[in-house]
C-alpha positions as CSV (number, residue, x, y, z in Angstrom):
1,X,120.0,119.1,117.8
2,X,119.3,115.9,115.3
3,X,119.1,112.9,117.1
4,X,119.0,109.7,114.6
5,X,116.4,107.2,115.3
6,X,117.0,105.0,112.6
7,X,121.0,104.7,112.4
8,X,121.3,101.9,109.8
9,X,119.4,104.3,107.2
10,X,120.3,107.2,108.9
11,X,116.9,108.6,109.2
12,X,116.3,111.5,112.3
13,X,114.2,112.8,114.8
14,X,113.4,116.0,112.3
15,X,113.1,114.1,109.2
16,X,110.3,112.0,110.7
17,X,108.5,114.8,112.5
18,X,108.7,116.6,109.5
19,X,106.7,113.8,107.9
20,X,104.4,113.4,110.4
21,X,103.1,117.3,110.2
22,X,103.4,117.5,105.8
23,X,102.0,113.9,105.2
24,X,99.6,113.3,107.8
25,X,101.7,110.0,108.8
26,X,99.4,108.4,111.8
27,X,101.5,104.7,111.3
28,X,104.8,103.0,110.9
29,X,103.2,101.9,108.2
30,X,102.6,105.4,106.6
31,X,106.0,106.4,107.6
32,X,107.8,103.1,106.0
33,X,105.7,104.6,102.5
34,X,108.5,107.7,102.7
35,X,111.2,106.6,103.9
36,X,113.0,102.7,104.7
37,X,112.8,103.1,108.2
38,X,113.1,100.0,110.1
39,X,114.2,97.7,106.9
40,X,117.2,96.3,108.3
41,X,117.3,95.8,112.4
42,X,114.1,97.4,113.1
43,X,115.6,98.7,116.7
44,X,114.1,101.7,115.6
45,X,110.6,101.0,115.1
46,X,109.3,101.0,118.8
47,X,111.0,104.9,119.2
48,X,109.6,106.1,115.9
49,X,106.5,104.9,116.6
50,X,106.3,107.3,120.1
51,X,107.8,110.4,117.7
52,X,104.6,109.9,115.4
53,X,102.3,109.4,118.7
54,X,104.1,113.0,120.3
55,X,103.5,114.5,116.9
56,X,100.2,113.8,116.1
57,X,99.3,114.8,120.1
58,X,101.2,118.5,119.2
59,X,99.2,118.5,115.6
60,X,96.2,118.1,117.6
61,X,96.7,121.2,120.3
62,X,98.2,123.2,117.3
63,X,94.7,122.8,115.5
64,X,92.4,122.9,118.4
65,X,93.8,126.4,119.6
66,X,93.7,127.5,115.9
67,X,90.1,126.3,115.9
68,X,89.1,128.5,119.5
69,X,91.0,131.8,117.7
């Protein structure tokens, strides 16, 4: 299921996780360079910021177990 995390620009939970894994995002800041999230009410920034700190932490597992194989 999609959740949106950014309504006023309509940006979601997949679109930013997506991100995250193709573009290496670590930041808001690297996230804000693809898409306008946060550029009106900014509401969204605190949640988006805990998606890219879950997404990095399953990047991480992902290429340590790759790493031990």
């Amino acid at each position: 299921m999609k959740m949106y995390i950014c309504l006023c620009n309509r940006i979601s939970d997949k679109t930013i996780k997506t991100l995250v894994r193709d573009n290496r995002i670590t930041s808001i800041s690297g996230l804000k360079k693809c898409v306008s999230i946060g550029s009106h009410c900014g509401k969204c920034l605190p949640q988006a910021t805990e998606l890219i700190k879950t997404e990095q932490i399953k990047l991480a597992a992902v290429t340590e177990i790759e790493t031990v194989q």
